[in-house]
Structures are given as C-alpha cells and as structure tokens.
C-alpha positions in Angstrom: -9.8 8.0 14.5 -9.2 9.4 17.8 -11.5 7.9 20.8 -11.3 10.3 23.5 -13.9 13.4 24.0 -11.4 15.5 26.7 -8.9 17.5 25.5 -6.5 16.0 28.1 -6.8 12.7 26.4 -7.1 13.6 23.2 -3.5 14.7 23.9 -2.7 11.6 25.6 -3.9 9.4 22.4 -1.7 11.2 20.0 1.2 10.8 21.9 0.9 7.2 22.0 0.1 7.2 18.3 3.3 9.3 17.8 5.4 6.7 20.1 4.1 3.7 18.5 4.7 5.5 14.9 8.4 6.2 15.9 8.8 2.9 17.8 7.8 1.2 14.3 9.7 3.5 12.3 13.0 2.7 14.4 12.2 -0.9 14.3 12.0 -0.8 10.2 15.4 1.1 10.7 17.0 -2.3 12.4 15.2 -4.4 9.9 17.1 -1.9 6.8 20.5 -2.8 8.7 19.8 -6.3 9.1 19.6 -6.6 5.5 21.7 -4.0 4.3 19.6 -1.8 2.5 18.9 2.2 2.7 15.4 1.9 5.7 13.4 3.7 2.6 13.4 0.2 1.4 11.4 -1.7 3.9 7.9 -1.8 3.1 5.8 0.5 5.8 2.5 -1.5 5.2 3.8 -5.4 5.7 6.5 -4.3 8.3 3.5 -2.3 10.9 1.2 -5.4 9.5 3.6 -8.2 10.6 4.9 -6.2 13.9 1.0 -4.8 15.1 -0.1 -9.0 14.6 3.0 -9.5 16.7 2.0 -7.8 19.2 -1.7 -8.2 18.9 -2.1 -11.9 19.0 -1.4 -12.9 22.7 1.4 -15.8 23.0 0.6 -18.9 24.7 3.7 -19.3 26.2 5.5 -16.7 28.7 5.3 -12.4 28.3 9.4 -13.8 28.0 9.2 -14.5 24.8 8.7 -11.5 22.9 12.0 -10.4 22.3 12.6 -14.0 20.7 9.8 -13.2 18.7 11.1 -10.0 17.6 14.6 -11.4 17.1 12.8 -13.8 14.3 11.1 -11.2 12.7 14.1 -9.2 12.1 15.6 -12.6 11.1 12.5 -12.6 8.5 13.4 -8.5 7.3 14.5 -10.0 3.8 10.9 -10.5 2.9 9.7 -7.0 3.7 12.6 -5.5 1.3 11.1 -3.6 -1.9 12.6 -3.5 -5.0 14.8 -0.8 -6.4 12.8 2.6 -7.3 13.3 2.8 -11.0 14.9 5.7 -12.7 14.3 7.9 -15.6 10.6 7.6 -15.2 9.0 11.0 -16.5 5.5 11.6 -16.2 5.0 15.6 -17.3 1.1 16.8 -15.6 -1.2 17.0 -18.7 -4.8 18.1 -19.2 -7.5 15.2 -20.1 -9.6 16.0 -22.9 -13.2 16.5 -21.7 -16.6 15.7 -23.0 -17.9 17.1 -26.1 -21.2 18.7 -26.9 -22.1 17.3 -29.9 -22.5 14.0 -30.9 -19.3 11.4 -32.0 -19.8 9.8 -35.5 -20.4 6.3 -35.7 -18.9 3.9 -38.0 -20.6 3.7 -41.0 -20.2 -0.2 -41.4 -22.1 -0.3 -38.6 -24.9 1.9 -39.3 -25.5 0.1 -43.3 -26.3 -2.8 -44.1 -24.9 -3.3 -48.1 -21.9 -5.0 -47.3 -23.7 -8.6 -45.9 -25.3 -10.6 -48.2 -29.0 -11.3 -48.8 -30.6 -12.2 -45.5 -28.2 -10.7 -43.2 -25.2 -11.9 -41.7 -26.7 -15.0 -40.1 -28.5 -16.8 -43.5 
C-alpha cells in the first residue's frame, strides 16, 4: 500500500519498492550460487523474511557489521533451498458439478426402522 498523496512521491515510493525488489532478487541470486542451485530455487518468502528482519532489527554493535551479517546469511542459503518441482503432474481445467434442484435421496437404512430389534438400538 502506497503512503504518499503527491504524485511526485507516489513516484518516489515505487522506485524504492522496485530497488528493494531487485536488490532482494539479486541477493537470492548470490544465495542460488552459493549453493549451487538454478535462483528459481530459493524460496522468495523466507529469503525477503530473513533479509527484511536483517535489516529491520537494529544491531547493538557497530553500522560495521552488516556485511558480516549478510556474509552469514548467505553462509545460511542452504536452508532457504526448495525442493525439486516435480514432473509429469497433469491437472486438465474441468467443470465442478453444481447444485441440484431437487432433492438427493437419503439412505433408506436411515430413514426405517425394521432392521433394529425391539426397543431400538439402545435396549
């Protein structure tokens, strides 16, 4: 949700969502060829999770220590790593079958009572 009222900033936010987006993206990128694996492969929701927290939560020790920080994420890039997309899966669009008009008929065991002995089922 965009804050800004102006048109001029309105401009300005988007650009800085469209950095940060690319800045993530190309950070996901060096996590993919720390690991080894095609950048697809990096999960989009724990990597911006784990790197906006990074960034959010202020350090207690020096603004120096960021790239450090960043160093040991991408030293933690094995966990964010999905698994393989499987193949062969087919799933053809169909139609669901819609409500009826009339009335569905019950089972009849349910609706008689000649199959429980005298009493009922609980004598």
């Amino acid at each position: 949700m965009l804050r800004s009222e102006q048109p001029e900033l309105v401009r300005q936010e988007l650009w800085g969502v469209l950095i940060a987006y690319t800045l993530l993206r190309r950070w996901m990128g060096k996590m993919a060829e720390h690991v080894k694996v095609e950048p697809q492969r990096i999960s989009f929701h724990t990597a911006s999770y784990a790197i906006v927290n990074l960034l959010a939560i202020p350090s207690l020790d020096s603004a120096g220590t960021l790239p450090k920080q960043l160093e040991a994420l991408l030293a933690q890039s094995r966990y964010f790593v999905l698994p393989p997309r499987r193949t062969g899966r087919y799933f053809p669009r169909v139609v669901k079958n819609g409500p009826t008009n009339s009335r569905r008929k019950k089972c009849q065991s349910v609706l008689t009572d000649w199959h429980w002995p005298e009493g009922g089922p609980l004598r």
